[in-house]
Backbone as ProteinMPNN parsed JSONL, in Angstrom:
{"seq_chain_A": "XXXXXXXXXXXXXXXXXXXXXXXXXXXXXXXXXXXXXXXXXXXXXXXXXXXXXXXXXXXXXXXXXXXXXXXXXXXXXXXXXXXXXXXXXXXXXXXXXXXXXXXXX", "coords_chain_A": {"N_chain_A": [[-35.459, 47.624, -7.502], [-35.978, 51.052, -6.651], [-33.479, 53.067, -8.319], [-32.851, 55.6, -6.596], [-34.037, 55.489, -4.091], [-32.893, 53.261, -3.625], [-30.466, 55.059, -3.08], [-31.212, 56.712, -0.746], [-31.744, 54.893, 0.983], [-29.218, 54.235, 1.553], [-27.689, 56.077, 2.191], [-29.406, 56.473, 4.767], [-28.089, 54.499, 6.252], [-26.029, 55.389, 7.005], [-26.279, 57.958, 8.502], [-28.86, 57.466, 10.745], [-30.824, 58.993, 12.018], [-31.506, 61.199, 10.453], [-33.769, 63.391, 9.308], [-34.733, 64.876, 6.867], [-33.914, 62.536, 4.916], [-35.434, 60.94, 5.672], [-37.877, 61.941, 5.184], [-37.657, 62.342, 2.266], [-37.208, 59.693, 1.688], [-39.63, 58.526, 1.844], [-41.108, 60.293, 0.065], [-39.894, 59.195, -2.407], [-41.29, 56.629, -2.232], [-43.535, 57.016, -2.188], [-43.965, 58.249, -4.772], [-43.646, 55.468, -5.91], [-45.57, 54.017, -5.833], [-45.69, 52.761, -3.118], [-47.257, 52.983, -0.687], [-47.505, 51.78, 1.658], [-45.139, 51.629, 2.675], [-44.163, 54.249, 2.584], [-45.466, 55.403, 4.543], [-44.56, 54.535, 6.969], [-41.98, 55.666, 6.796], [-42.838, 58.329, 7.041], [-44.142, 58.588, 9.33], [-41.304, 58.076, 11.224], [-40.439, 60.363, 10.459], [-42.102, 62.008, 11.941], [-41.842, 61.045, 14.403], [-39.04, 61.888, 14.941], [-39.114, 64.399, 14.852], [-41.38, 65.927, 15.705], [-43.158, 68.056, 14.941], [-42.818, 68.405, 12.192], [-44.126, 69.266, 10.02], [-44.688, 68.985, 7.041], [-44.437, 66.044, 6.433], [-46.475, 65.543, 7.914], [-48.436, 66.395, 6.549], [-48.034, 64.984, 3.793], [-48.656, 62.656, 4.116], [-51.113, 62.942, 4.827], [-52.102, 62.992, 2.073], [-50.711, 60.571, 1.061], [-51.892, 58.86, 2.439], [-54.659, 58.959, 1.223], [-54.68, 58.468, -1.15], [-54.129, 55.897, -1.441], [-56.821, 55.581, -0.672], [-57.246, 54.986, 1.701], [-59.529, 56.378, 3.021], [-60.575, 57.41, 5.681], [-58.776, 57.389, 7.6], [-56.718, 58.974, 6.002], [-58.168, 61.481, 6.342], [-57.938, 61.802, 9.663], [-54.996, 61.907, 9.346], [-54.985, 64.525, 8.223], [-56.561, 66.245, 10.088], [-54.846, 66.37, 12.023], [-52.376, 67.373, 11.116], [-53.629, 70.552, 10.289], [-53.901, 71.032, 12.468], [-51.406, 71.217, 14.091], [-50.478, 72.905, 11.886], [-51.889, 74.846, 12.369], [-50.815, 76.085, 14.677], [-48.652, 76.218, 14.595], [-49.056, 78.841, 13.173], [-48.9, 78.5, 10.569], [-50.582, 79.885, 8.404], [-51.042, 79.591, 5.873], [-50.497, 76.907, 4.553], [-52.186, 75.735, 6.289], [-54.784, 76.488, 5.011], [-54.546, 75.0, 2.998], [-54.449, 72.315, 4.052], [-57.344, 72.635, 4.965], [-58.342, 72.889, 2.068], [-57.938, 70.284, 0.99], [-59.552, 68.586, 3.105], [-61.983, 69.239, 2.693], [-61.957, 68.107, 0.022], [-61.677, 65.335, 0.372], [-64.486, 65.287, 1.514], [-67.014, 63.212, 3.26], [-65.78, 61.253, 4.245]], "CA_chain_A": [[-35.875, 48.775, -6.691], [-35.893, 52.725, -7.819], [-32.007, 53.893, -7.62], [-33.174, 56.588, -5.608], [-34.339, 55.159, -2.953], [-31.617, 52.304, -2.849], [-29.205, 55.914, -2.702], [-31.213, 56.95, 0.004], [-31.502, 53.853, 1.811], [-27.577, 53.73, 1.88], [-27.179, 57.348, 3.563], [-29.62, 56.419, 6.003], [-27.817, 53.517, 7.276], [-24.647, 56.404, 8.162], [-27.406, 58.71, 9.513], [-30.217, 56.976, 10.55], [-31.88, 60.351, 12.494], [-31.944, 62.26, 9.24], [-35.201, 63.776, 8.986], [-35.158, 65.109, 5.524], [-33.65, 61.985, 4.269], [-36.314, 59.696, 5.972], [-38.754, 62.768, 4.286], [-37.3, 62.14, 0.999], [-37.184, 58.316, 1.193], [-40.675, 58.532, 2.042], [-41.958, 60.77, -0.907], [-39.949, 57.845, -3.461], [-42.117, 55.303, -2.152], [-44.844, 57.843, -2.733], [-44.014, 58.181, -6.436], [-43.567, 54.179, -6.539], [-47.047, 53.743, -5.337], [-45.438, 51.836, -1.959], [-47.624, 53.587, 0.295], [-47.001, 51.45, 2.95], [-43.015, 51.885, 2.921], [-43.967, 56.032, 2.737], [-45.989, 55.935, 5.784], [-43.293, 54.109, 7.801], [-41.133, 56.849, 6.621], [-43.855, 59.516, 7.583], [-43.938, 58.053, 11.034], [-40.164, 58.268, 11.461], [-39.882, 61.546, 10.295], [-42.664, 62.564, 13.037], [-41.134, 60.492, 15.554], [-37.613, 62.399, 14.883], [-39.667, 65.871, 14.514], [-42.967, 65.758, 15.993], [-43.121, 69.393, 14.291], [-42.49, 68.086, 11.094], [-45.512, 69.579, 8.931], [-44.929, 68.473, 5.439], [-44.239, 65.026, 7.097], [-47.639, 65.016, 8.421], [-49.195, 66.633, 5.676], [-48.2, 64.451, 2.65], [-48.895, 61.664, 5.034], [-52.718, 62.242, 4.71], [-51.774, 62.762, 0.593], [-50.401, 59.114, 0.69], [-53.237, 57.939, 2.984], [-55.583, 59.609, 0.508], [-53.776, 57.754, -2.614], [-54.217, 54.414, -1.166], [-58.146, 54.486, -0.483], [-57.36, 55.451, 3.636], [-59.724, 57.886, 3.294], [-61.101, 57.869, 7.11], [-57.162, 57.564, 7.913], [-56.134, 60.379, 5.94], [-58.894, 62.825, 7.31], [-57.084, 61.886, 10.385], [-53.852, 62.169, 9.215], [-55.012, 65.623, 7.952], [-57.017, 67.161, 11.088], [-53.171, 66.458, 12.933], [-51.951, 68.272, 10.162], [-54.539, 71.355, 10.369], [-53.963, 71.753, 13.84], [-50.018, 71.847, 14.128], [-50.39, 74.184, 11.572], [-51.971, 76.621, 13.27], [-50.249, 76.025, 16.356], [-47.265, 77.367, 14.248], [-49.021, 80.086, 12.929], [-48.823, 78.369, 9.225], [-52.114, 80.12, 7.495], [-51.162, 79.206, 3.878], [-50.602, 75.394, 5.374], [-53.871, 75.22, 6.946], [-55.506, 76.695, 3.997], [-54.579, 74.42, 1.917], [-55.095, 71.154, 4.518], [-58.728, 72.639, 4.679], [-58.514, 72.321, 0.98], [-57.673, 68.669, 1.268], [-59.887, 67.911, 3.936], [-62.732, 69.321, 1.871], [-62.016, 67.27, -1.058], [-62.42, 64.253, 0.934], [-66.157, 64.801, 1.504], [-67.448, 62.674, 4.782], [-64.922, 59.799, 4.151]], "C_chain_A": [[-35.315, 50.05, -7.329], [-34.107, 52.985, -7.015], [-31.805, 54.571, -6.483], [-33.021, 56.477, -4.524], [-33.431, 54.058, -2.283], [-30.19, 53.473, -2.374], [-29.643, 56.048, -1.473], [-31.099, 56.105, 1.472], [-30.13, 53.916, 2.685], [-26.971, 54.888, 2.869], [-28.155, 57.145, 4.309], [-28.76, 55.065, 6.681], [-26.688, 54.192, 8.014], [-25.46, 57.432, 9.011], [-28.738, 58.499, 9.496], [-31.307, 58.163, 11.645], [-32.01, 61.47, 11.672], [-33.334, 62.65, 8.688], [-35.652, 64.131, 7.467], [-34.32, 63.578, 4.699], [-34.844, 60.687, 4.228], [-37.44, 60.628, 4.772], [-38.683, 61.924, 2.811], [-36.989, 60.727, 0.319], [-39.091, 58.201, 0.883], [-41.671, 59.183, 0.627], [-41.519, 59.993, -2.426], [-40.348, 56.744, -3.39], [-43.174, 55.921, -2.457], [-45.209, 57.589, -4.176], [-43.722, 56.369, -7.051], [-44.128, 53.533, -6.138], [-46.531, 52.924, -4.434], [-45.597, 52.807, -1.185], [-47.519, 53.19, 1.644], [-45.656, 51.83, 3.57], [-43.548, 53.175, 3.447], [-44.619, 55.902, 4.226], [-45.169, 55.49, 6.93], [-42.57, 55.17, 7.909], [-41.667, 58.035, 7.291], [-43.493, 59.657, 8.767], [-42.815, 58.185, 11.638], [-39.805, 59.773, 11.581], [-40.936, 62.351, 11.637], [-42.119, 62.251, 14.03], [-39.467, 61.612, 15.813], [-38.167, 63.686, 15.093], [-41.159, 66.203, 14.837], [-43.786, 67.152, 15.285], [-42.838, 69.401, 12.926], [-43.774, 67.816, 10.265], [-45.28, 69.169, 7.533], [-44.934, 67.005, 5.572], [-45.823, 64.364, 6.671], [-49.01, 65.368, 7.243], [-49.432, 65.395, 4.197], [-48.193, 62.839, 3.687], [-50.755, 61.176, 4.854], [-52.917, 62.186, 3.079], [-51.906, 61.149, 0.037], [-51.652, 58.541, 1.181], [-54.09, 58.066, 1.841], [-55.733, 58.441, -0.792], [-53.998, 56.216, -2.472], [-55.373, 53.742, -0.757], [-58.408, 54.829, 1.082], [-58.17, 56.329, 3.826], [-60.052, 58.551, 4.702], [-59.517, 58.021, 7.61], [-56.492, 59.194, 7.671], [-57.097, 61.745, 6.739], [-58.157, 63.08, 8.751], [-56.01, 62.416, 10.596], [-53.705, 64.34, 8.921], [-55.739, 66.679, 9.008], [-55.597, 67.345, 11.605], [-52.765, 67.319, 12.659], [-52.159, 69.623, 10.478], [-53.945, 72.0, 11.639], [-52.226, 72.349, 14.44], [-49.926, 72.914, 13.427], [-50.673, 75.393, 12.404], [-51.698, 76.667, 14.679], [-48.74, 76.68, 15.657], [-47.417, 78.428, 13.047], [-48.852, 79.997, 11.119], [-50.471, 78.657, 8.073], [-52.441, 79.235, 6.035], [-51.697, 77.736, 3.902], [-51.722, 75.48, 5.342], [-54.507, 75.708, 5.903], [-55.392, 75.548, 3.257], [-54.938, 73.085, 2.352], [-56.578, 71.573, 4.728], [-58.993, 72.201, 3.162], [-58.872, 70.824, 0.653], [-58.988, 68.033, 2.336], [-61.745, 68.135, 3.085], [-63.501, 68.523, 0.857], [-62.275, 65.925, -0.474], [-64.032, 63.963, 1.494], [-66.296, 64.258, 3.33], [-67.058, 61.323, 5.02], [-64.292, 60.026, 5.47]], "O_chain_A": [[-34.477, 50.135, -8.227], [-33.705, 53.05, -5.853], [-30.97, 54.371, -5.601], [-32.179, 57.059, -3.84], [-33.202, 53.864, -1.089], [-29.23, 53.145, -1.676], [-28.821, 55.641, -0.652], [-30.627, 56.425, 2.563], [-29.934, 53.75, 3.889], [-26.201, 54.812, 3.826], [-27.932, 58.022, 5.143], [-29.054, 54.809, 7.849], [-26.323, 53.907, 9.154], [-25.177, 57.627, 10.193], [-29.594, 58.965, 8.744], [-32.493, 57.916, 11.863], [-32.513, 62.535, 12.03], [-33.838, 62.159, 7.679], [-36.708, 63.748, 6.963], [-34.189, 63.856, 3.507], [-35.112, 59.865, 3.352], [-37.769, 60.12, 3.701], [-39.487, 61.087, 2.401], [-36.683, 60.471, -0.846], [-39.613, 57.839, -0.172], [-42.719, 58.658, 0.252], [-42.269, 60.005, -3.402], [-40.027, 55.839, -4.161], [-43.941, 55.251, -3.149], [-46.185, 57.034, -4.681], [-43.62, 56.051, -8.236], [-43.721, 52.398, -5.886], [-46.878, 51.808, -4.821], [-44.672, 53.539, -0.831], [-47.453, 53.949, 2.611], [-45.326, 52.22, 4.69], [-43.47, 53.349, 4.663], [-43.981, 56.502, 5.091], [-45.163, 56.235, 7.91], [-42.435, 55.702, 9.011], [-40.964, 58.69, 8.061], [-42.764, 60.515, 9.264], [-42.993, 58.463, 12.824], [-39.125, 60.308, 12.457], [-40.414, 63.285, 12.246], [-41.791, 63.18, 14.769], [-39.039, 61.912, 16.928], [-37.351, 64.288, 15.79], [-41.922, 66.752, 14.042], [-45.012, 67.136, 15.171], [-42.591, 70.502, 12.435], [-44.31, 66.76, 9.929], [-46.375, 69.098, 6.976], [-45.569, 66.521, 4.634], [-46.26, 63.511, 5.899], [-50.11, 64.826, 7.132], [-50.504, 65.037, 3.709], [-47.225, 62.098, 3.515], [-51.39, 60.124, 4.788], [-53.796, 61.43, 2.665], [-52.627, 60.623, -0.811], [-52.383, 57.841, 0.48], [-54.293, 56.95, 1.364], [-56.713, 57.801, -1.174], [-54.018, 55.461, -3.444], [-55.551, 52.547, -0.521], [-59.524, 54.924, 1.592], [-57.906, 57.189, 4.666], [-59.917, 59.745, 4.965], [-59.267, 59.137, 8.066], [-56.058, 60.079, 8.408], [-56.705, 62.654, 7.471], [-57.803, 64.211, 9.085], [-55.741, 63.166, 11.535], [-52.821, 65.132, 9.246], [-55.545, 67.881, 8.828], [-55.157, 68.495, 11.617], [-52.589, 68.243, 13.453], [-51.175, 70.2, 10.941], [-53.602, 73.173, 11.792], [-51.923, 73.417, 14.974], [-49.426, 73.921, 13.928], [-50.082, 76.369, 12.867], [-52.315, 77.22, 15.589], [-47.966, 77.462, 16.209], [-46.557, 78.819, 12.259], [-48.715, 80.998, 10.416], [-51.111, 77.909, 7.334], [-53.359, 78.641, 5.469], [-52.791, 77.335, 3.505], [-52.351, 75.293, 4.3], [-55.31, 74.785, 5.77], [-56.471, 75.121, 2.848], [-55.602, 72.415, 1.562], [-57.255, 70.549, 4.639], [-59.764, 71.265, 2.95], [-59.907, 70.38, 0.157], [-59.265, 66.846, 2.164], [-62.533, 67.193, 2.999], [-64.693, 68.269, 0.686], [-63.257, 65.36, -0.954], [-64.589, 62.903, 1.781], [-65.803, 64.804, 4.317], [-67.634, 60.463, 5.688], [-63.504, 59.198, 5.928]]}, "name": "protein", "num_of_chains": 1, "seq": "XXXXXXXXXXXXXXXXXXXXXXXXXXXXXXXXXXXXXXXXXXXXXXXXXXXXXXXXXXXXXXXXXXXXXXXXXXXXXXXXXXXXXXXXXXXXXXXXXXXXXXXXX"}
């Protein structure tokens, strides 16, 4: 298993409500194509942060990456809409981007 993620593993077992650590476990299963692990992670980090936009964003990324595409559209309207519930333009620009590129998947 990637170092990384066995480091991060090990500080979540002393803080297992660490949001940016679940984040950051989550985006080295990303980069070690274990999209399943990342979305566990995703899910955690929403669960801990229900406000937790990059969370939810690279959430429909991973979905995306793995073929989910009706999933991620999902994952990415969620996205879309917290954004602009906090007023994040750039955000939502850029999950329109994304949601775009997926077509009518």
């Amino acid at each position: 298993m990637n170092r990384r993620i066995e480091t991060i593993r090990r500080m979540l077992e002393k803080d297992p409500d660490d949001v940016f650590l679940h984040y950051s476990l989550a985006m080295e299963y990303v980069s070690a194509g274990l999209y399943d692990e990342a979305m566990d992670e995703f899910h955690i980090c929403v669960r801990l942060d229900e406000a937790h936009l990059p969370a939810r964003v690279e959430a429909g990324k991973c979905l995306r990456s793995a073929g989910r595409l009706s999933e991620a559209r999902e994952a990415f309207l969620d996205a879309l809409e917290l954004a602009l519930e906090k007023g994040e333009s750039h955000t939502a620009d850029f999950i329109r981007q994304q949601l775009e590129a997926l077509g009518d998947a």
